[in-house]
N, C-alpha and C positions, 0 to 999 in steps of 0.2 A: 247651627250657631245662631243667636241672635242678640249681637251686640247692639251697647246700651249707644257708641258712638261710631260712628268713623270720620276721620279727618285723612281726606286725601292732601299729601305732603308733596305739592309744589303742581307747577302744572300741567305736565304728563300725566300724574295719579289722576287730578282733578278731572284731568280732557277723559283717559280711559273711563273710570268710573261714573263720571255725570254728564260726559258730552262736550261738545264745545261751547254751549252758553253760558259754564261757569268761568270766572275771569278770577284768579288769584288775587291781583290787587284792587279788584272791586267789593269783592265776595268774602275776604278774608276774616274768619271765625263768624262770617253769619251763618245761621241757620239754613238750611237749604232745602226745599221739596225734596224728601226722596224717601224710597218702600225698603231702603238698605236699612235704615235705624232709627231709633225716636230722632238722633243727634248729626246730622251729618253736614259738613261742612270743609272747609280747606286752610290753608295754610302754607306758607314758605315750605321748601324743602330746604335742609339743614345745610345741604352744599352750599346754597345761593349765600348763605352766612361768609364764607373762607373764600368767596368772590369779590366780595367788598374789595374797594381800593384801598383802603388803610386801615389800620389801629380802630379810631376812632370809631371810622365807620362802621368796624365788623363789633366793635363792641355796643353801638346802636343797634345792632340787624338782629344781634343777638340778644338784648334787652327784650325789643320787638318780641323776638321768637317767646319768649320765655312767658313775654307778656300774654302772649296768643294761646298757649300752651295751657296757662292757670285759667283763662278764661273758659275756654273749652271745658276745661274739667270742672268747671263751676255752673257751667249750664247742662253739664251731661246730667241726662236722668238718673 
């Protein structure tokens, strides 16, 4: 296989797959050194969404996401 992206979703995926010096909330949809894809990089995991304290919040986190999501797919190769 040689995907065009990958996006490790949350930061378990991101620790397995790149190590511990990538950081979710620092790293979030940048581009990342890596020999896995032209595209790789990280992201929320969709759980962290339904952990929010409220309404509000969970429909910001999920904005966010969605926001994260389009961008990705707009820099993939």
């Amino acid at each position: 296989m040689k995907p065009r992206a990958i996006v490790a979703l949350g930061a378990t995926a991101a620790a397995a797959m790149l190590g511990p010096r990538v950081r979710v909330t620092r790293d979030r949809t940048k581009a990342i050194d890596s020999t896995l894809a032209p595209l790789v990089t990280v992201t929320v995991h969709p759980s962290s969404i339904l952990r929010a304290p409220d309404s509000e919040s969970r429909a910001a986190a999920r904005a966010q996401f969605v926001a994260d999501l389009r961008a990705i797919a707009k820099a993939a190769p």
